[in-house]
VEXMIDREN-686080 format. One record per residue: x, y, z of N, C-alpha, C in turn; residue number from 0. Coordinates in nm, 4 decimals. Example, Ala and Ser with C-alpha at 12.3 -4.5 7.8 and 13.67 -1.06 7.14 Angstrom:
// VEXMIDREN-686080
   n_east  n_north     n_up  ca_east ca_north    ca_up   c_east  c_north     c_up resi
   1.3190  -0.5690   0.7800   1.2300  -0.4500   0.7800   1.3200  -0.3300   0.7800    0
   1.2850  -0.2250   0.7080   1.3670  -0.1060   0.7140   1.2900   0.0030   0.7870    1
END
This chain:
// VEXMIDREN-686080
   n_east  n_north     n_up  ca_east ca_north    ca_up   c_east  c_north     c_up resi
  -3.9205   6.1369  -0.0334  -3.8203   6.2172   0.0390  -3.7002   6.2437  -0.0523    0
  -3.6701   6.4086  -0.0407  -3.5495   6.3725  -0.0965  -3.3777   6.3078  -0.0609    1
  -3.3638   6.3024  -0.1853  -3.2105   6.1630  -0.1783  -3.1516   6.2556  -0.1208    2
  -2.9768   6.2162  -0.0394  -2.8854   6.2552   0.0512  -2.8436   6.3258  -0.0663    3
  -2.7704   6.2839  -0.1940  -2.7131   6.3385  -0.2821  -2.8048   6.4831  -0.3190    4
  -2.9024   6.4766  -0.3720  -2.9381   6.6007  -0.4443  -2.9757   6.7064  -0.2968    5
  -2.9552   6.6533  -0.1840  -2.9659   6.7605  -0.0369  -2.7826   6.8249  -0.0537    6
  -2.7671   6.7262  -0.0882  -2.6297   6.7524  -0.0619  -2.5848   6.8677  -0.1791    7
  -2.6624   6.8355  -0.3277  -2.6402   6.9204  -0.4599  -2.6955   7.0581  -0.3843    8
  -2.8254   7.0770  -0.3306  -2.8563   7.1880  -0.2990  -2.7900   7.2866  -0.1800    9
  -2.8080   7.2099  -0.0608  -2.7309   7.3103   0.0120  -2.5670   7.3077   0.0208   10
  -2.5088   7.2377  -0.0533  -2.3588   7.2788  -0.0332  -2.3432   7.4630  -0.1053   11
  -2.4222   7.4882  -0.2025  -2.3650   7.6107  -0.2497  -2.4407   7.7203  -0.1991   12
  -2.5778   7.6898  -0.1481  -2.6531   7.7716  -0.0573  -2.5705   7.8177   0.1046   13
  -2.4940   7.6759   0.1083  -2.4630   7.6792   0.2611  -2.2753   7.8261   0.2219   14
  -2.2179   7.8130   0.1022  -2.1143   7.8658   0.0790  -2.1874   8.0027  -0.0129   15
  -2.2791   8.0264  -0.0734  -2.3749   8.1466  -0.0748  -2.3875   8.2479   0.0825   16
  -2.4313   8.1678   0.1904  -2.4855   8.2090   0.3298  -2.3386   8.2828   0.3360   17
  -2.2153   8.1848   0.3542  -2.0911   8.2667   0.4616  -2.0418   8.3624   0.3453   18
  -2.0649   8.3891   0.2186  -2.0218   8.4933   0.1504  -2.1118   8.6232   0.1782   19
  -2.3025   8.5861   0.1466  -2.3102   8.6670   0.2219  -2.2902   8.7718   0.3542   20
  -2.2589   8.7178   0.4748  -2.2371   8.7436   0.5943  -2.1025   8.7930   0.5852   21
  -2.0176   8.7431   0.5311  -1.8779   8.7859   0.6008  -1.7835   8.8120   0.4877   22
  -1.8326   8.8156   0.3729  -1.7677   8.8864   0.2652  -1.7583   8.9924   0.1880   23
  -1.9054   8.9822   0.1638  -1.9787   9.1346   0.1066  -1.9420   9.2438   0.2256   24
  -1.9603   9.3742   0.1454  -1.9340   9.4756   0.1972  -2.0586   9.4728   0.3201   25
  -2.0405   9.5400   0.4276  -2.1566   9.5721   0.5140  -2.2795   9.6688   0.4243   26
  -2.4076   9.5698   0.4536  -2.5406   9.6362   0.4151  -2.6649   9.6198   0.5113   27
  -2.7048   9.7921   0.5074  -2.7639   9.7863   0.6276  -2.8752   9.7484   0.6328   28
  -2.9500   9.6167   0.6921  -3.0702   9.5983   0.6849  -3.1452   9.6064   0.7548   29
  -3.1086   9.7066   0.8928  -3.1867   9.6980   0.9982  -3.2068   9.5837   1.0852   30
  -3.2186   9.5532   1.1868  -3.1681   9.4596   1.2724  -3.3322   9.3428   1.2490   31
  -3.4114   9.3476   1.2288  -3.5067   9.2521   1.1204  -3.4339   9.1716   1.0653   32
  -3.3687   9.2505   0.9447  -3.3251   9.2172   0.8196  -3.1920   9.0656   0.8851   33
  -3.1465   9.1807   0.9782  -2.9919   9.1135   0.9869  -3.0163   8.9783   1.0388   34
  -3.1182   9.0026   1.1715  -3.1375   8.8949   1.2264  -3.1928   8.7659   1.1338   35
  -3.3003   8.8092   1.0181  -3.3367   8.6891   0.9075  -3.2290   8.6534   0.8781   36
  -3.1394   8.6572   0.8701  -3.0331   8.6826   0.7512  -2.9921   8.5568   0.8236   37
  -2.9058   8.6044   0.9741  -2.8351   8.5039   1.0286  -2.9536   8.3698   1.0143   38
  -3.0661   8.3645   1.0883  -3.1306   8.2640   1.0647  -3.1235   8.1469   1.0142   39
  -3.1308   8.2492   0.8480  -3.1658   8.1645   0.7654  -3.0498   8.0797   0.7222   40
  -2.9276   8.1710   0.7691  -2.7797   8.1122   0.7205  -2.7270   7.9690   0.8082   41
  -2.7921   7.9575   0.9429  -2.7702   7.9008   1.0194  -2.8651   7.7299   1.0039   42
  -2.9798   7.8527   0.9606  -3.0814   7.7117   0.9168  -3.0443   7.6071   0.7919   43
  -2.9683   7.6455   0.7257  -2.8901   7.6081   0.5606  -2.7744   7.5315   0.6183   44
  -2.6839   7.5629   0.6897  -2.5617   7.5187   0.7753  -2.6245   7.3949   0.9128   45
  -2.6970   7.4301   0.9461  -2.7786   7.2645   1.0209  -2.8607   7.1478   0.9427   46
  -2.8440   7.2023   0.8221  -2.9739   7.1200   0.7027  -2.8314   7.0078   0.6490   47
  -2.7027   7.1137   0.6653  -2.5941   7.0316   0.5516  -2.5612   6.9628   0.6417   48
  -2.5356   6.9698   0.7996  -2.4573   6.9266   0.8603  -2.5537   6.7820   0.8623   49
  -2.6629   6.7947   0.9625  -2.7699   6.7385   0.9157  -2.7697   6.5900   0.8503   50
  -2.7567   6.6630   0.7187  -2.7280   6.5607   0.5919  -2.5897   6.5102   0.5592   51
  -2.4955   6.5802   0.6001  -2.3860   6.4462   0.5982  -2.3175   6.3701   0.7326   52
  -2.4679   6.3833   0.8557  -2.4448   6.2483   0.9827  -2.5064   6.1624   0.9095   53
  -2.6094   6.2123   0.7963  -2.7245   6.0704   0.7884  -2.6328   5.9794   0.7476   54
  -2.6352   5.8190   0.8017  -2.5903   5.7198   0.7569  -2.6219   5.6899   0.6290   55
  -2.4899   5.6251   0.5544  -2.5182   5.6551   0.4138  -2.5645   5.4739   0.3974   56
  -2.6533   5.4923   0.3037  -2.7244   5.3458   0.2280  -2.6356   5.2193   0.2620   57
  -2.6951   5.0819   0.2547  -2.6139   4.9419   0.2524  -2.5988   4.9623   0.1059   58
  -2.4397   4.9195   0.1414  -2.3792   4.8813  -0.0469  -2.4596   4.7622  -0.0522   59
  -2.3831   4.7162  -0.2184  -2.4434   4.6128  -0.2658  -2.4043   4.4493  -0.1843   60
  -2.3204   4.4701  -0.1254  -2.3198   4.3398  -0.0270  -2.4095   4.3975   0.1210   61
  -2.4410   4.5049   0.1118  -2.5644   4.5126   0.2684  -2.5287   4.5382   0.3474   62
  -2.3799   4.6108   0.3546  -2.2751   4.6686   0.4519  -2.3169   4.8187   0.4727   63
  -2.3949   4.8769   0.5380  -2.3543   5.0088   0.5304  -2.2464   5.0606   0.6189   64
  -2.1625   5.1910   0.5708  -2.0503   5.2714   0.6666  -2.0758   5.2563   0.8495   65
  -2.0028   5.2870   0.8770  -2.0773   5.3257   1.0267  -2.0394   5.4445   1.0196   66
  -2.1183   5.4972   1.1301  -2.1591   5.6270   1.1373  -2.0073   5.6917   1.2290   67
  -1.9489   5.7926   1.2370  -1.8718   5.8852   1.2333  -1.8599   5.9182   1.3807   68
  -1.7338   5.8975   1.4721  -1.7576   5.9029   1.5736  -1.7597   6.0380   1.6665   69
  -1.7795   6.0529   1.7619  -1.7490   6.2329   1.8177  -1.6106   6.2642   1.7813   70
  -1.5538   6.1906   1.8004  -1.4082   6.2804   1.7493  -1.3727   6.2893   1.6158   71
  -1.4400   6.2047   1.5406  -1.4298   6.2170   1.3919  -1.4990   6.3698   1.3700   72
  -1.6296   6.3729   1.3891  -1.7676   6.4754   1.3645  -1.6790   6.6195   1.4317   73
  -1.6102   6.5980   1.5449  -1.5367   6.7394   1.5473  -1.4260   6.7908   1.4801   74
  -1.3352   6.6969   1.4213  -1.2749   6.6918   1.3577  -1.2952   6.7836   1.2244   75
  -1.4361   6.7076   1.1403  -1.4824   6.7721   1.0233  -1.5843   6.9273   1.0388   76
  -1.6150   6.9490   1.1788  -1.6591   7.0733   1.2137  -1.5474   7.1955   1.2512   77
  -1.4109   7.1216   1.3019  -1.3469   7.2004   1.2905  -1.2309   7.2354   1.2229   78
  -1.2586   7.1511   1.0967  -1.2271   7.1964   1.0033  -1.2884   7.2689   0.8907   79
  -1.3927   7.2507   0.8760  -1.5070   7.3857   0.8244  -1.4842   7.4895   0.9092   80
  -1.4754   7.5236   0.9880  -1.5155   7.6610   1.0562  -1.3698   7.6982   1.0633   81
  -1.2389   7.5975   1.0859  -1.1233   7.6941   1.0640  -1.1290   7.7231   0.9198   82
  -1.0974   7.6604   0.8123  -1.1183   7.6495   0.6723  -1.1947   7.8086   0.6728   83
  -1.2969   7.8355   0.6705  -1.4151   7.9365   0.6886  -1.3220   8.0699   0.7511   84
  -1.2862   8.0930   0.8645  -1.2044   8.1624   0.9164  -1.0884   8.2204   0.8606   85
  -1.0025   8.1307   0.7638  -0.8563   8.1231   0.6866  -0.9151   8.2080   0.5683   86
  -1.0113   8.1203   0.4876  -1.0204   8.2222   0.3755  -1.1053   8.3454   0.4062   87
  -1.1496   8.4036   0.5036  -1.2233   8.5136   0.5351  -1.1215   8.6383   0.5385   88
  -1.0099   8.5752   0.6886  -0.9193   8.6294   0.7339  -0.7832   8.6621   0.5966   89
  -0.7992   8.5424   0.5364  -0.6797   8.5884   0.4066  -0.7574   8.6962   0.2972   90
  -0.8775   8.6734   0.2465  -0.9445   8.7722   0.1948  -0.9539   8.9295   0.1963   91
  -0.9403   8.9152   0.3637  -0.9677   9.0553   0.4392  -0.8167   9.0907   0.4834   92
  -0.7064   9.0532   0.4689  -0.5843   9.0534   0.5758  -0.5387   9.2259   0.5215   93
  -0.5677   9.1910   0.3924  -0.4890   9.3913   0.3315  -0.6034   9.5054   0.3839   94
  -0.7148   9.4696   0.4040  -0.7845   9.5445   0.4616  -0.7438   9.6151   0.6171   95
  -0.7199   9.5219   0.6817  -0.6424   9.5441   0.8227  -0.5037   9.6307   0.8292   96
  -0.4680   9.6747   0.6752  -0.3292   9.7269   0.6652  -0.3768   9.8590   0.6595   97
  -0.3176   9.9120   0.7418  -0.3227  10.1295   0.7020  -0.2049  10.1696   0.6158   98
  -0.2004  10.2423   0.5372  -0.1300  10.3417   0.4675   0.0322  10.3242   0.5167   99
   0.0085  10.3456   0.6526   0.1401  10.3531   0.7569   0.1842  10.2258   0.8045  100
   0.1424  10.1587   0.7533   0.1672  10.0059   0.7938   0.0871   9.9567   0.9166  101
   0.0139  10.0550   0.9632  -0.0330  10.0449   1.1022  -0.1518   9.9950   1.0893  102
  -0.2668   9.9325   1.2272  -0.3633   9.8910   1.2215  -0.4772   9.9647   1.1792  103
  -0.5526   9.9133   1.0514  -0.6338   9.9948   0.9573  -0.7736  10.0226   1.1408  104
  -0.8629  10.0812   1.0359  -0.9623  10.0917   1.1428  -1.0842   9.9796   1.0811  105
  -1.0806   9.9529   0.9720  -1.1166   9.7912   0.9122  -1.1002   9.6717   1.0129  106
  -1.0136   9.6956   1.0706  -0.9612   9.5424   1.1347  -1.0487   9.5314   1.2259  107
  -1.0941   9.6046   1.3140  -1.1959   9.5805   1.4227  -1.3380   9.5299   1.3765  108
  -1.3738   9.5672   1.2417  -1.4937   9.5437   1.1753  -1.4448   9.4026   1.1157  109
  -1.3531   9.3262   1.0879  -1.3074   9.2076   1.0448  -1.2750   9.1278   1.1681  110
  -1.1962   9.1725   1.2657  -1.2103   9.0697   1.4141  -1.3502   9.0302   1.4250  111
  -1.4370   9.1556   1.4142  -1.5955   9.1164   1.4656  -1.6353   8.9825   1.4321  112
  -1.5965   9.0234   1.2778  -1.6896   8.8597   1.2269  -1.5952   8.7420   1.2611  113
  -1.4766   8.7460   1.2515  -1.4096   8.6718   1.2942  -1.4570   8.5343   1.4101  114
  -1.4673   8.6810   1.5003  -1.5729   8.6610   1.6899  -1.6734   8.5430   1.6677  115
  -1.7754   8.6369   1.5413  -1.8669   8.5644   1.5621  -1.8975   8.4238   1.4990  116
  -1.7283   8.4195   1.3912  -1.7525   8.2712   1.3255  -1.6815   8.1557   1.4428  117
  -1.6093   8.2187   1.5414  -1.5958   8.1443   1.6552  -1.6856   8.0779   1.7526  118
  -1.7662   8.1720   1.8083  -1.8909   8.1644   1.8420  -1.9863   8.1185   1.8306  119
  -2.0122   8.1082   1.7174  -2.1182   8.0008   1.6342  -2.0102   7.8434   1.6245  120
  -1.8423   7.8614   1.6154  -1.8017   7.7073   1.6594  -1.8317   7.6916   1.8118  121
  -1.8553   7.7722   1.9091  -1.8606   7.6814   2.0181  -1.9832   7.6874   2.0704  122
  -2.1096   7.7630   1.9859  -2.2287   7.7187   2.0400  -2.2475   7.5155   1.9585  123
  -2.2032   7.5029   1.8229  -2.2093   7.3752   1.8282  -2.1695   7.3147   1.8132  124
  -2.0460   7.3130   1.8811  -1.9760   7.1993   1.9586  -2.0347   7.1977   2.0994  125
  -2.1167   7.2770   2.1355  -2.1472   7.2717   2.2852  -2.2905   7.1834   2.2606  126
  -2.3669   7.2083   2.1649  -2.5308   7.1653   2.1399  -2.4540   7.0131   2.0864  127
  -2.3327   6.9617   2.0520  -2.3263   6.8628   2.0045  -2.2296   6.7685   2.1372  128
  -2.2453   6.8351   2.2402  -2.1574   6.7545   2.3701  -2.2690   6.7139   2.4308  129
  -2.3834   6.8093   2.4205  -2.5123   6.7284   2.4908  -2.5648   6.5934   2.3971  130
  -2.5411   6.6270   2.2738  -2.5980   6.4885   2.1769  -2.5514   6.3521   2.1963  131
  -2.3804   6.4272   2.2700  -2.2617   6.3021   2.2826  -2.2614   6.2241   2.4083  132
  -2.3305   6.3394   2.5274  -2.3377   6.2960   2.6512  -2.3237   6.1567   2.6505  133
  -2.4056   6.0198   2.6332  -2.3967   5.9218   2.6523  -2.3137   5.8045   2.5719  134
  -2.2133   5.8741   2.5051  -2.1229   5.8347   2.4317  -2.0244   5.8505   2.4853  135
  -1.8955   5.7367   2.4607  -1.7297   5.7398   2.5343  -1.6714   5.8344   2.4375  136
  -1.6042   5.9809   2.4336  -1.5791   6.0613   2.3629  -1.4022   6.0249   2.3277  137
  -1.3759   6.0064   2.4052  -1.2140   5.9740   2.3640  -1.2157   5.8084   2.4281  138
  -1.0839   5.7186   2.3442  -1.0316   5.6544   2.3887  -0.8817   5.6395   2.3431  139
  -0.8080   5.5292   2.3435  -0.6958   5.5171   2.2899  -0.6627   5.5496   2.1331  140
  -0.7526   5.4832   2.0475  -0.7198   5.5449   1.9499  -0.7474   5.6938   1.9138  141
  -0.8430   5.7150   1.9732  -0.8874   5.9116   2.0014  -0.7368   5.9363   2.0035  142
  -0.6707   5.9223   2.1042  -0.6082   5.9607   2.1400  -0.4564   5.9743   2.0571  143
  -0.4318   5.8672   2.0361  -0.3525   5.8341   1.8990  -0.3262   5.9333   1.7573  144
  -0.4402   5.9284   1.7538  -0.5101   6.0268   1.6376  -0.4208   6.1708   1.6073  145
  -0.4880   6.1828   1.7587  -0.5123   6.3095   1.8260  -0.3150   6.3747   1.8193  146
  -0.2546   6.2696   1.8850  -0.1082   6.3188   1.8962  -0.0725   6.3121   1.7486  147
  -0.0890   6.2623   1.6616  -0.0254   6.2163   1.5025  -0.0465   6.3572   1.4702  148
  -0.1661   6.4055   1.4948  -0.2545   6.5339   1.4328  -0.1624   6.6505   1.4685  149
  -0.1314   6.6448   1.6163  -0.1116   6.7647   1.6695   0.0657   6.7648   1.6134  150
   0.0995   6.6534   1.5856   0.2305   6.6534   1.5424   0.2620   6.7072   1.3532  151
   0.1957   6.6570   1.3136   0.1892   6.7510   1.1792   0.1347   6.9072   1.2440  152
   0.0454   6.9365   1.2932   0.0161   7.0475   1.2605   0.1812   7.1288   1.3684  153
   0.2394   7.0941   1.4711   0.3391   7.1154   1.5029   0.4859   7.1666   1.4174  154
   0.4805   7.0306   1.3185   0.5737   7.0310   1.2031   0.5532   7.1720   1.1215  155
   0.4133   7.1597   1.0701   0.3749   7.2903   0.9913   0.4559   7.4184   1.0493  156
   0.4200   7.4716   1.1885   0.4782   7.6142   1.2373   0.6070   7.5859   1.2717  157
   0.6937   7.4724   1.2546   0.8500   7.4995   1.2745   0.8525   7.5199   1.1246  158
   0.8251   7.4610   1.0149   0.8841   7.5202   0.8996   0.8379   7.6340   0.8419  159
   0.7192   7.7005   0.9222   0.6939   7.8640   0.8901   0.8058   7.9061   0.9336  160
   0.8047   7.8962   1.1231   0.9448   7.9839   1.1629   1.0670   8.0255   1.1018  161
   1.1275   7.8439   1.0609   1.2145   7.8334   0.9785   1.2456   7.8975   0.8681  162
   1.1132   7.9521   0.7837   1.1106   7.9939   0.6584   1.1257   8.1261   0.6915  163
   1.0387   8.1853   0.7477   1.0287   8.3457   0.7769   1.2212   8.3796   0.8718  164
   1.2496   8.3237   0.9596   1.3562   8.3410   0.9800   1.4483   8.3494   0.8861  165
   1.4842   8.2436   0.7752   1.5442   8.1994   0.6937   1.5785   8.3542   0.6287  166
   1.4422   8.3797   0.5659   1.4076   8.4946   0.4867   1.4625   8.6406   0.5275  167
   1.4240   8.6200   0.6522   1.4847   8.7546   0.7295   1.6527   8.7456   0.7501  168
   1.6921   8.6868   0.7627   1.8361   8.6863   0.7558   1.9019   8.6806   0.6237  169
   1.8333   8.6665   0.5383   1.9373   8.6410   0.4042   1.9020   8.7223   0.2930  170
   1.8155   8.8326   0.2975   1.6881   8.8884   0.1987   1.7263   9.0950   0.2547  171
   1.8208   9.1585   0.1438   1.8342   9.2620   0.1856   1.7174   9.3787   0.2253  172
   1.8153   9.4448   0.2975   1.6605   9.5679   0.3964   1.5894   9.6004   0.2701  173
   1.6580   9.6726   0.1541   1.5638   9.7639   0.0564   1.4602   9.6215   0.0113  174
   1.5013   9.4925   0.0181   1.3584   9.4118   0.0090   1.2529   9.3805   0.0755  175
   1.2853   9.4533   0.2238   1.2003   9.3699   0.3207   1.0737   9.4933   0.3314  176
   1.0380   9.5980   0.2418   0.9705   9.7307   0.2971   0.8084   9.6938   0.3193  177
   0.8077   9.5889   0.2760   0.6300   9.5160   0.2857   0.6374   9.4658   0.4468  178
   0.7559   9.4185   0.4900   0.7245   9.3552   0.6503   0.6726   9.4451   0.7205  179
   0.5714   9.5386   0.7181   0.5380   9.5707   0.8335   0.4939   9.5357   0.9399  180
   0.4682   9.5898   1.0430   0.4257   9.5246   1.1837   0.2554   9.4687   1.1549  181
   0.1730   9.5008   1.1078   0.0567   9.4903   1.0933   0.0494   9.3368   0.9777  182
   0.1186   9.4088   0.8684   0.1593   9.2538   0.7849   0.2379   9.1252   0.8498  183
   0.2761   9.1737   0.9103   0.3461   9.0592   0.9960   0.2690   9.0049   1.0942  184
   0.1857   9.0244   1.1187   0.1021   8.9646   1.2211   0.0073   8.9075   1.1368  185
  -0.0853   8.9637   1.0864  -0.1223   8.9123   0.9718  -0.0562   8.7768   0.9264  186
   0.0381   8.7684   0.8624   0.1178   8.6545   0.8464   0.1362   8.5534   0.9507  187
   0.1565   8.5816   1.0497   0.1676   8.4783   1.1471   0.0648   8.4159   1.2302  188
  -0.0671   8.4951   1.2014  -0.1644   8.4458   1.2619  -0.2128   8.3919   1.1387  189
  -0.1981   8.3796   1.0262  -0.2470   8.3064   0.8973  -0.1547   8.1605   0.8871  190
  -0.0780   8.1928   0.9173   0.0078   8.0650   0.9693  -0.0534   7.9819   1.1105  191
  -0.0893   8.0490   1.1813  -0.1406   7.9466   1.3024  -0.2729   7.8637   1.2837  192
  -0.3720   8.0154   1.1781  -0.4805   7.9199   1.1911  -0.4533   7.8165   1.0894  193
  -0.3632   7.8592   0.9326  -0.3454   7.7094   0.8714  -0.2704   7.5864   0.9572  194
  -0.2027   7.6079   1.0707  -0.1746   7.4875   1.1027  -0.2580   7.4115   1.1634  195
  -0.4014   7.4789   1.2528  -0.4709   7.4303   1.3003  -0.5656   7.4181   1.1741  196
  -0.6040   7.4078   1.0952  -0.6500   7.3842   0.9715  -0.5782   7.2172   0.9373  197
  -0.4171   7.2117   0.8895  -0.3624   7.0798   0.8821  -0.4199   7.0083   0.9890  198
  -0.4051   7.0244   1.1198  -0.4344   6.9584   1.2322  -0.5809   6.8586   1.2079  199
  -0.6905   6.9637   1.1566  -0.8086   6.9160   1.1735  -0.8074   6.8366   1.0653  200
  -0.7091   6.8367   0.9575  -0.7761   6.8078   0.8089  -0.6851   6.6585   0.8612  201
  -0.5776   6.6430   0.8759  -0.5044   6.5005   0.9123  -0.5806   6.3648   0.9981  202
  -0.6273   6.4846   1.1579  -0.7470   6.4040   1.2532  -0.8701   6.3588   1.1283  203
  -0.9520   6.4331   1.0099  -1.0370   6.3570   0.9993  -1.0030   6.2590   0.8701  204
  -0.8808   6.2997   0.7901  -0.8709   6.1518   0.7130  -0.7995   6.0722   0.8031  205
  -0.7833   6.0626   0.9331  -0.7553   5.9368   0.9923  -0.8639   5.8814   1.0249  206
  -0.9573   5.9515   1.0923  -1.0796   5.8602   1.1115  -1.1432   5.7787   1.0205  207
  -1.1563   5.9004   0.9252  -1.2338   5.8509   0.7581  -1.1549   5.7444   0.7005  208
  -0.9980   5.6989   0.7052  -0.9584   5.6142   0.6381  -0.9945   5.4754   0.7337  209
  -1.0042   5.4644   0.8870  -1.0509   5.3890   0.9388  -1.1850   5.3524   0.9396  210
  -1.2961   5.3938   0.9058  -1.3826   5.4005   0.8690  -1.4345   5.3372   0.7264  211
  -1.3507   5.3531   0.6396  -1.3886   5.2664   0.5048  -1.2192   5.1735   0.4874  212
END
């Protein structure tokens, strides 16, 4: 069988191959066959990795192995891939969404789409992974703990956006400000929300993970 490591050598760049295909490249039409393989196979690569890093990892050399990763840890690191995934899609694509006039390109609706559907695919599994959890205690006190520390950095994060962008706007003359448009500005602030929910997830899982080893 193969080792966790060389599963791990293979599909990490297959699995970051898949979301470039899908949601980076320009649209190519493959006929709804095509498209549908496509997702498939991208999905099948993305359950192989996930897959492979629940498997419990080996007893060290004293015969200890890790324990295994609890539901709130495992959502934690799922939702931080899929925001992560979302951030650099959405920052990639954000000038695309800009028109000429500062106004909403006609791009942007073709970039929400995928957006949609990288959502979508987070809550089909987190939903296929609440049935796995069913007989598991999903939160407790330290869940919970966690959980407020988390939501408090990622909190911290959007007062010192506000702070900053306010800051900026009050002290930064008009002939500098001709890039704020309304379209860029949203842009901006929804790139700000999902990085804070990005901090959020990334804080929740090195708390678990540092409890854990």
């Amino acid at each position: 069988m193969m080792s966790r490591t060389v599963r791990l050598f293979i599909l990490v760049p297959l699995s970051v191959l898949a979301f470039y295909v899908l949601f980076v490249l320009p649209d190519i039409d493959l006929g709804w066959p095509g498209g549908l393989a496509l997702l498939a196979a991208s999905w099948t690569v993305w359950y192989l990795l996930w897959s492979t890093l629940r498997r419990r990892v080996q007893p060290d050399a004293g015969g200890e192995a890790l324990a295994s990763a609890s539901p709130g840890e495992q959502q934690a690191w799922i939702g931080l891939l899929f925001t992560a995934a979302i951030l650099i899609y959405f920052a990639s694509r954000s000038s695309l969404m800009v028109d000429v006039d500062g106004s909403m390109a006609p791009e942007a609706s073709r970039i929400g789409r995928h957006i949609g559907f990288l959502i979508v695919g987070w809550l089909v599994v987190m939903a296929v992974l609440r049935q796995h959890w069913r007989d598991a205690v999903e939160q407790d006190e330290r869940d919970r703990a966690i959980q407020a520390r988390a939501s408090g950095w990622a909190r911290c994060a959007l007062v010192v956006l506000v702070i900053a962008l306010a800051v900026m706007f009050a002290f930064t003359p008009l002939d500098h400000l001709r890039w704020a448009r309304p379209m860029v500005l949203s842009n901006l602030l929804m790139a700000g929300v999902i990085a804070s929910s990005l901090l959020e997830y990334l804080v929740t899982g090195l708390a678990y993970w540092k409890e854990r080893h």
